[in-house]
mmCIF file of the C-alpha atoms, coordinates in Angstrom:
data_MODEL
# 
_entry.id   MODEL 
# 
loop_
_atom_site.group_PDB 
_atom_site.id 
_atom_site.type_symbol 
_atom_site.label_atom_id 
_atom_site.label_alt_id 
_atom_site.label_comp_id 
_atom_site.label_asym_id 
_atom_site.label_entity_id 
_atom_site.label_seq_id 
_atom_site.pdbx_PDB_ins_code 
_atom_site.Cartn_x 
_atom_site.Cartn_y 
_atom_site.Cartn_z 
_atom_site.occupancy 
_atom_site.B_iso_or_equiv 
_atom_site.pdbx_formal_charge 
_atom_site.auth_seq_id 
_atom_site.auth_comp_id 
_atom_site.auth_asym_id 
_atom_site.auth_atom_id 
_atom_site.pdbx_PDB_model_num 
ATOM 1   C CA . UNK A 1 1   ? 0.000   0.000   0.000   1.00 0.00 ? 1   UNK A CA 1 
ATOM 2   C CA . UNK A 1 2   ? 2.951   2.621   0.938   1.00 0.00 ? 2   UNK A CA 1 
ATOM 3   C CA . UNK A 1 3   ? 4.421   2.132   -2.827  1.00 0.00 ? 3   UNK A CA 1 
ATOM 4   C CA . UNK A 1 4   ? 1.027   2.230   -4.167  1.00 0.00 ? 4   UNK A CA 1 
ATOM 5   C CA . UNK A 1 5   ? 0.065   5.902   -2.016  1.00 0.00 ? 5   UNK A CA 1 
ATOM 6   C CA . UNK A 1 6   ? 3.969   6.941   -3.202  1.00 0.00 ? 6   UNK A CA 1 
ATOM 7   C CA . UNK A 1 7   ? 2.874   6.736   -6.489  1.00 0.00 ? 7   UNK A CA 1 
ATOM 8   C CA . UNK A 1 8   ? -0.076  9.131   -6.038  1.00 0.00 ? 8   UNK A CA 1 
ATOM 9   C CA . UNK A 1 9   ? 2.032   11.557  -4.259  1.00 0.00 ? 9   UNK A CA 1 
ATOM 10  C CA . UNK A 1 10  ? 4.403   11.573  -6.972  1.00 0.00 ? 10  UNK A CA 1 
ATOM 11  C CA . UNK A 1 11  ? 2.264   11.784  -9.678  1.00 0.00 ? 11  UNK A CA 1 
ATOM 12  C CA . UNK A 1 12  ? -0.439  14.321  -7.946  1.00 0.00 ? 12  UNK A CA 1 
ATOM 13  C CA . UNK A 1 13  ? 0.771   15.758  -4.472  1.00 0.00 ? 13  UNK A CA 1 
ATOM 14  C CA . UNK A 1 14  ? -1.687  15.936  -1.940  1.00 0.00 ? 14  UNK A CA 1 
ATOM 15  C CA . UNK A 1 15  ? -2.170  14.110  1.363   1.00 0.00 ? 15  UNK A CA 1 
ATOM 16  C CA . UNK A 1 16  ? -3.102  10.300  1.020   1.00 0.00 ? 16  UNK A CA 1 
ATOM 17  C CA . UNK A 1 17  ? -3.940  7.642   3.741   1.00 0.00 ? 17  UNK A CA 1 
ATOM 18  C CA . UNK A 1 18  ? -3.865  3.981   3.998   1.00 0.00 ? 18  UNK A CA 1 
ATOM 19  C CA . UNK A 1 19  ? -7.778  2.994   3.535   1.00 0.00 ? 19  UNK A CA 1 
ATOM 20  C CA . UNK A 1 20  ? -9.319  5.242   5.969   1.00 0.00 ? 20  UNK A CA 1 
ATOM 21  C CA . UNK A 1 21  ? -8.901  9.135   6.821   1.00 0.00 ? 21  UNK A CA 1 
ATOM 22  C CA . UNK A 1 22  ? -7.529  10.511  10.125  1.00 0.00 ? 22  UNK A CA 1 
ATOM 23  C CA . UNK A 1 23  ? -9.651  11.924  12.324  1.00 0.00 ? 23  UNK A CA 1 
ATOM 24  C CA . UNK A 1 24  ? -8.565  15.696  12.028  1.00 0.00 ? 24  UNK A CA 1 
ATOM 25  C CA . UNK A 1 25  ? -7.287  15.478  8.593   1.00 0.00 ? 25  UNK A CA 1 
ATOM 26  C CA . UNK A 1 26  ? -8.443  17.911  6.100   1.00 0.00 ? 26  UNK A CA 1 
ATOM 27  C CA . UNK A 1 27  ? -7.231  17.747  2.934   1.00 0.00 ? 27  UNK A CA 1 
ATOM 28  C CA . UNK A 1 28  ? -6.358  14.865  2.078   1.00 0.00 ? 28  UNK A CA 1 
ATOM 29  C CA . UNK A 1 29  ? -7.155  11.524  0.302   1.00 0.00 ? 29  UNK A CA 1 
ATOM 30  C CA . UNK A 1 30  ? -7.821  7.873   1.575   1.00 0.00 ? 30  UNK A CA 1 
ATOM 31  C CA . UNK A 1 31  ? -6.328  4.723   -0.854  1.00 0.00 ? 31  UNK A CA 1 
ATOM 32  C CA . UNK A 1 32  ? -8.108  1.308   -0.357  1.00 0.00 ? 32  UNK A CA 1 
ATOM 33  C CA . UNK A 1 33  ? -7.900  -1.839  -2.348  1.00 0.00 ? 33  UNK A CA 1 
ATOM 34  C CA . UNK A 1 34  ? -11.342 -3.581  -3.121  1.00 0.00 ? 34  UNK A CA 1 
ATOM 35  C CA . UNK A 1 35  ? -10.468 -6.812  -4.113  1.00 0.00 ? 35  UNK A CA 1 
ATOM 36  C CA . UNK A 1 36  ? -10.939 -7.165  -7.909  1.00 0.00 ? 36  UNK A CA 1 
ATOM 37  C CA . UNK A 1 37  ? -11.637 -9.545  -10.781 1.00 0.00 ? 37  UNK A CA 1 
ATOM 38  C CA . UNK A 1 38  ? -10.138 -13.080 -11.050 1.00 0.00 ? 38  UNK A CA 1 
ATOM 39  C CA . UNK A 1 39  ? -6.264  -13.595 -11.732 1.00 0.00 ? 39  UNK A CA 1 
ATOM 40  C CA . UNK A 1 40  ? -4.544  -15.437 -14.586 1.00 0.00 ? 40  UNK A CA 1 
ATOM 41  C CA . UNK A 1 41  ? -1.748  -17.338 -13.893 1.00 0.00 ? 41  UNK A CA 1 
ATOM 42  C CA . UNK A 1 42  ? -0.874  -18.805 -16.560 1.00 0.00 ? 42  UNK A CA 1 
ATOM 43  C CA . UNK A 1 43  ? -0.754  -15.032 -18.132 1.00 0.00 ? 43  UNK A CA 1 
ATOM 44  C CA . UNK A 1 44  ? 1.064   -13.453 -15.161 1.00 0.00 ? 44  UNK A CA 1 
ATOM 45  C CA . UNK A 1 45  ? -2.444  -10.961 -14.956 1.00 0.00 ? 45  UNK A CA 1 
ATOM 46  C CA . UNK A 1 46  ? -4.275  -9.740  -12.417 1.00 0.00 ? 46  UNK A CA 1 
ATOM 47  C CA . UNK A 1 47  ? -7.054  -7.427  -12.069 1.00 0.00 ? 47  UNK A CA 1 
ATOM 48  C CA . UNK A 1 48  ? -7.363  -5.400  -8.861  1.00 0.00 ? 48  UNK A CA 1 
ATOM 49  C CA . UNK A 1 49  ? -9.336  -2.324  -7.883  1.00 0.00 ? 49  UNK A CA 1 
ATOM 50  C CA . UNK A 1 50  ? -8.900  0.201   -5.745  1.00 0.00 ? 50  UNK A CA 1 
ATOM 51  C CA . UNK A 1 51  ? -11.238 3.206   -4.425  1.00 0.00 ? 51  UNK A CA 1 
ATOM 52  C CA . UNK A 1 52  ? -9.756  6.594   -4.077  1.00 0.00 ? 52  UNK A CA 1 
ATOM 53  C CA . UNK A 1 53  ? -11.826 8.824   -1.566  1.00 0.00 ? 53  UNK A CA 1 
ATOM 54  C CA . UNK A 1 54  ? -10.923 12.988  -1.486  1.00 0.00 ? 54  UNK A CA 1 
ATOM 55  C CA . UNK A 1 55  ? -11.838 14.960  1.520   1.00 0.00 ? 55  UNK A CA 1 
ATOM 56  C CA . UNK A 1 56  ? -11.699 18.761  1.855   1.00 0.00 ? 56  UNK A CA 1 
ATOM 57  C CA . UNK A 1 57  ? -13.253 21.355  3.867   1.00 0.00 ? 57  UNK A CA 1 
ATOM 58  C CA . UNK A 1 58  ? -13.806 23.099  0.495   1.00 0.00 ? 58  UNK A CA 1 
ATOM 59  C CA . UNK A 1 59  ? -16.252 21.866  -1.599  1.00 0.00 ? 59  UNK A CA 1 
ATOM 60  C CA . UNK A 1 60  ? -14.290 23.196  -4.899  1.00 0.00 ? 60  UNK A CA 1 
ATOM 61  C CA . UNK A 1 61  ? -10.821 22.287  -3.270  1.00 0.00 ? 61  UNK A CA 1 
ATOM 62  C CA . UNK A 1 62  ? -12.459 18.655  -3.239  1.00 0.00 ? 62  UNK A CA 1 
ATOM 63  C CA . UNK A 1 63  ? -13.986 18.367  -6.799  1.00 0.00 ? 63  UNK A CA 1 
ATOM 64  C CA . UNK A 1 64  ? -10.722 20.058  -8.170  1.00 0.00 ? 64  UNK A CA 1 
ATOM 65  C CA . UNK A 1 65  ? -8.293  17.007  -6.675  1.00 0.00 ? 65  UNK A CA 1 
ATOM 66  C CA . UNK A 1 66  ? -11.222 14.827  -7.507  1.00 0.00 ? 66  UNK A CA 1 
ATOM 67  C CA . UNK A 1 67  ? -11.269 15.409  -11.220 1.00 0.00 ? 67  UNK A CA 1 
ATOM 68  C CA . UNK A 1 68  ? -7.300  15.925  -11.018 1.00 0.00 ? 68  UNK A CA 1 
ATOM 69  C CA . UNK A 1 69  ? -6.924  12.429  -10.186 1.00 0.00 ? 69  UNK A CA 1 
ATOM 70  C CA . UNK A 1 70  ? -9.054  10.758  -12.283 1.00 0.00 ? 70  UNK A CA 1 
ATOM 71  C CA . UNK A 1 71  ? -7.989  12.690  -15.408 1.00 0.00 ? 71  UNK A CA 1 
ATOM 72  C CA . UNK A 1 72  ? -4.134  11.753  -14.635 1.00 0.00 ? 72  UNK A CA 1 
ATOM 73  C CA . UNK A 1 73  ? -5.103  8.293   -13.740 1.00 0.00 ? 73  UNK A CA 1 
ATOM 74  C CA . UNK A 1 74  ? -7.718  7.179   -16.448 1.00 0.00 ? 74  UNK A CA 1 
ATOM 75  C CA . UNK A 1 75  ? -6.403  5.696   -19.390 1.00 0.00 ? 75  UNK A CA 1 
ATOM 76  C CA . UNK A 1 76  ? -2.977  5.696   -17.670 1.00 0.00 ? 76  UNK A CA 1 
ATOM 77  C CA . UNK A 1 77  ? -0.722  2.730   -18.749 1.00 0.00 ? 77  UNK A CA 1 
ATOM 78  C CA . UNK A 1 78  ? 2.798   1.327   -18.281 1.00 0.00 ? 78  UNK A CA 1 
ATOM 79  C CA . UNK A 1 79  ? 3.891   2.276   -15.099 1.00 0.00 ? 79  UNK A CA 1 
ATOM 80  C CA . UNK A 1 80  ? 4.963   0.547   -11.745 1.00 0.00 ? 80  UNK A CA 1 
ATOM 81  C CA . UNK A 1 81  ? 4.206   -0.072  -8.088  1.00 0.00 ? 81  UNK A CA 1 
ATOM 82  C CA . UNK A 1 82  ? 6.833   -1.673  -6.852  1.00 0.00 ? 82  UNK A CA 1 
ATOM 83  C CA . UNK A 1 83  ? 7.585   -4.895  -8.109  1.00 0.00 ? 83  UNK A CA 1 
ATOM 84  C CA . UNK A 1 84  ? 3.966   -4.718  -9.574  1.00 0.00 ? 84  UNK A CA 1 
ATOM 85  C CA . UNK A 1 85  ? 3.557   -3.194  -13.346 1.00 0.00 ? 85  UNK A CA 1 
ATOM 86  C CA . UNK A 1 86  ? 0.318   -1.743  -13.957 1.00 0.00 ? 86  UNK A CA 1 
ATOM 87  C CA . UNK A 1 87  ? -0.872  -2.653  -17.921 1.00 0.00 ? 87  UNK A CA 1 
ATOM 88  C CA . UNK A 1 88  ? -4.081  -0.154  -17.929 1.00 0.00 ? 88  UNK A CA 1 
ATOM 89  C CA . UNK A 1 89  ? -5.709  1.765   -15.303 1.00 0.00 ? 89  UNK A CA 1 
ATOM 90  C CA . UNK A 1 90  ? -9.192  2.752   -15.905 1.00 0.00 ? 90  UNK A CA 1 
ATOM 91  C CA . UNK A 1 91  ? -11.857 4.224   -14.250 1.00 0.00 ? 91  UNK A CA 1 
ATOM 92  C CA . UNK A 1 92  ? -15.021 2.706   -13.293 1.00 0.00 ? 92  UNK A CA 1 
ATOM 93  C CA . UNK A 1 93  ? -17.147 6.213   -13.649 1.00 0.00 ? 93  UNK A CA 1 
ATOM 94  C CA . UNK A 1 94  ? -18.051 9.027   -15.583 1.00 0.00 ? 94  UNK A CA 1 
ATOM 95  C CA . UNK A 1 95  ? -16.574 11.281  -13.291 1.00 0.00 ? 95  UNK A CA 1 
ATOM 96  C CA . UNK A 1 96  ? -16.127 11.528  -9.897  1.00 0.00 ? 96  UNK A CA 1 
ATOM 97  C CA . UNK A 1 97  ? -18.388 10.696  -7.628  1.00 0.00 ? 97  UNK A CA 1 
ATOM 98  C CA . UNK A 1 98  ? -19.967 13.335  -5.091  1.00 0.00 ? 98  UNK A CA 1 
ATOM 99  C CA . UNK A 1 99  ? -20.862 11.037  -1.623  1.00 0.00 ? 99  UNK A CA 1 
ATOM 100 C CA . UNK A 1 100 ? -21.857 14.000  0.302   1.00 0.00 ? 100 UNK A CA 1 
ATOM 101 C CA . UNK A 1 101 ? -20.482 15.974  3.134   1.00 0.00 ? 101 UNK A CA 1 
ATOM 102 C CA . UNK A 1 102 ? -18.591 14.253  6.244   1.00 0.00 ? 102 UNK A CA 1 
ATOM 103 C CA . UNK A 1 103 ? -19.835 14.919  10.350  1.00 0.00 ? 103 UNK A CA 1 
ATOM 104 C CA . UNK A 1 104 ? -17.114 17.705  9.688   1.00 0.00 ? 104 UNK A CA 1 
ATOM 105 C CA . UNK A 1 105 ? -19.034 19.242  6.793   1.00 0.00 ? 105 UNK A CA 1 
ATOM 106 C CA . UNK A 1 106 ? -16.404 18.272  4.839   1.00 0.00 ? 106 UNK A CA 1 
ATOM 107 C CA . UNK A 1 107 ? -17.061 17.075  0.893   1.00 0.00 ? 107 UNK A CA 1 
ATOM 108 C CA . UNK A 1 108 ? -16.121 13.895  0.226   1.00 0.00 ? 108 UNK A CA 1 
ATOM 109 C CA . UNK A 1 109 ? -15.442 12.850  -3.637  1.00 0.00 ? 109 UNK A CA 1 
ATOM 110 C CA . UNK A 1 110 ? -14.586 8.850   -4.496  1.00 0.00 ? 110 UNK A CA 1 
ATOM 111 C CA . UNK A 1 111 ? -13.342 7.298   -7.961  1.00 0.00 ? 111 UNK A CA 1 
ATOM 112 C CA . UNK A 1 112 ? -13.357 3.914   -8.591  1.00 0.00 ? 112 UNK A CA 1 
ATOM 113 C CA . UNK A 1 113 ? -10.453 2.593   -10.760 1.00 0.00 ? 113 UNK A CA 1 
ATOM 114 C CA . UNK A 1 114 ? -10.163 -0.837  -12.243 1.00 0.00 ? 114 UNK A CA 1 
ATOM 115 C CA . UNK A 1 115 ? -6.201  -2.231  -13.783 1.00 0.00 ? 115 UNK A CA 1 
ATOM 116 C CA . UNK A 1 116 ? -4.423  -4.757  -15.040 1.00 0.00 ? 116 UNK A CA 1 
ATOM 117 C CA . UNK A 1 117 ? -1.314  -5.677  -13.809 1.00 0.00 ? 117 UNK A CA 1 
ATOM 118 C CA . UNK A 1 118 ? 1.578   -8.118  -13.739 1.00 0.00 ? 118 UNK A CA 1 
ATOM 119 C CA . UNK A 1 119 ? 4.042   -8.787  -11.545 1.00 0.00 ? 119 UNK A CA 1 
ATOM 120 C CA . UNK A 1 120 ? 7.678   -8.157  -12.411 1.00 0.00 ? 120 UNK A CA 1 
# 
């Protein structure tokens, strides 16, 4: 998970967390995996997916990093985790997906990403 988040940093900087937000956070971003679609070992394949949820006290700050992320991560293709190379990342949406406000009053954005990947 720390090489996966290290990739989001790198590619767009902002706060991210292991699958659930701090407490006191603000902006910031959480990273879970969500299990995914059968692997192929004969190929070398899998087929995770991962949920990406943004959290700001400002509703525009939030939608901004929202649609940040998924335009730099949808479509994306040959590039590593790790020991893990990701084929194609795609995303599961539209566009990102407005869940509401937090007990903070805090928006709160999530994008769902589907890949392909093979390990090195």
């Amino acid at each position: 998970m720390a090489e996966l988040i290290a990739v989001f940093q790198q590619t767009v900087p902002f706060k991210y967390f292991a699958n659930s937000f701090p407490v006191g956070a603000d902006n910031c971003a959480s990273v879970r995996l969500t299990g995914g679609g059968e692997t192929s070992i004969k190929a070398n394949l899998s087929r995770p997916t991962m949920q990406i949820l943004i959290r700001a006290s400002d509703p525009v700050t939030a939608e901004a990093k929202a649609t940040e992320i998924y335009r730099t991560f949808n479509g994306k293709r040959n590039f590593d985790v790790g020991t893990t190379h990701v084929i194609f990342c795609t995303v599961q949406q539209s566009s990102p997906l407005f869940l509401g406000f937090d007990e903070n009053n805090r928006s709160i954005y999530s994008i769902n990403f589907s890949l392909i990947t093979e390990e090195a």
